[in-house]
C-alpha positions in Angstrom: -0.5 -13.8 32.2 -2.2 -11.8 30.2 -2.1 -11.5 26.1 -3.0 -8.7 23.6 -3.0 -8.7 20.1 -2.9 -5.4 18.7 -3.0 -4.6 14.6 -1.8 -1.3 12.9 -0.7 0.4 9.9 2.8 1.2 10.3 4.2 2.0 7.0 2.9 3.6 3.9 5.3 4.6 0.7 4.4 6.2 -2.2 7.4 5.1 -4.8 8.1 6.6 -7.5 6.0 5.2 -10.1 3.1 6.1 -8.2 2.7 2.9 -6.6 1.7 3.3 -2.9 3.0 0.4 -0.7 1.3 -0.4 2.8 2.2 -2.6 5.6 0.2 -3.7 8.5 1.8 -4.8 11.7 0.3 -7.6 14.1 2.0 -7.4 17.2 1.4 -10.1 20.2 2.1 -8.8 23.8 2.3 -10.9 27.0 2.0 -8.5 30.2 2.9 -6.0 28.0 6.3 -7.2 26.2 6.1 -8.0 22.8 6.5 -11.8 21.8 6.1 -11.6 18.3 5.1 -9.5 15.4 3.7 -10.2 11.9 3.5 -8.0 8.4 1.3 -8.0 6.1 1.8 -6.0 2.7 -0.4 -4.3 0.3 0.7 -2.6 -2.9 -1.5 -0.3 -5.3 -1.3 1.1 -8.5 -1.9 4.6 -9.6 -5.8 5.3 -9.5 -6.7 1.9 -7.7 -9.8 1.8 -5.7 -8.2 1.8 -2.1 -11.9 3.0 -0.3 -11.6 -0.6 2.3 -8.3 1.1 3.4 -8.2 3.4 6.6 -8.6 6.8 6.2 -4.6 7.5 6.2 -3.9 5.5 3.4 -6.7 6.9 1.3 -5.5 10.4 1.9 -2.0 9.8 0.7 -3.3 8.4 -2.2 -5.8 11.0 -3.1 -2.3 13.5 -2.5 0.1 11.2 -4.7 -2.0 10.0 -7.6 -3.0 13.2 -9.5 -4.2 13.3 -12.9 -1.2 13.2 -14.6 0.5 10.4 -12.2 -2.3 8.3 -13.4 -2.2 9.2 -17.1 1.7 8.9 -16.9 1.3 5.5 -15.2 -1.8 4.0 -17.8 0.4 5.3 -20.9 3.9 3.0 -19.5 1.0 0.2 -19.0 0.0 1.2 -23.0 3.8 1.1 -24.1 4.3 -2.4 -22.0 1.2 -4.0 -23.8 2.0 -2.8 -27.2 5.7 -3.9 -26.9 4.3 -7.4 -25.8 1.7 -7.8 -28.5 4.5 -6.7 -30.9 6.7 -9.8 -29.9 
């Protein structure tokens, strides 16, 4: 009886805030059938440093998160800040 674990990145959004959302799966085989399988999630904002992600990741988010997805993104954080200050 053999196990394996095996861990991979199996899902990667970009919503549409700019926000990139990642998910890692952790499955567990026994003689090759899966058992069971975990998830762990990640979320960044625009223009986070994501350079400990794999290479995948970091590619979609040098696509998504052009300069004006980040400017558009720091000015809602701005508005959100002033409006909360302002109560």
């Amino acid at each position: 009886m053999a196990f394996t674990e095996s861990t991979n990145i199996d899902k990667i959004e970009v919503v549409e805030t700019g926000h990139i959302q990642v998910r890692e799966a952790t499955k567990i085989e026994r003689d090759g059938v899966e058992i069971a399988k975990t998830y762990h999630r990640w979320s960044f904002t625009p223009g986070s440093d994501v350079s400990s992600m794999p290479a995948n990741v970091q590619a979609i988010a040098a696509a998504a998160w052009t300069p004006e997805v980040i400017a558009a993104y720091q000015a809602q954080q701005a508005q959100q800040a002033a409006k909360l200050s302002a109560e």
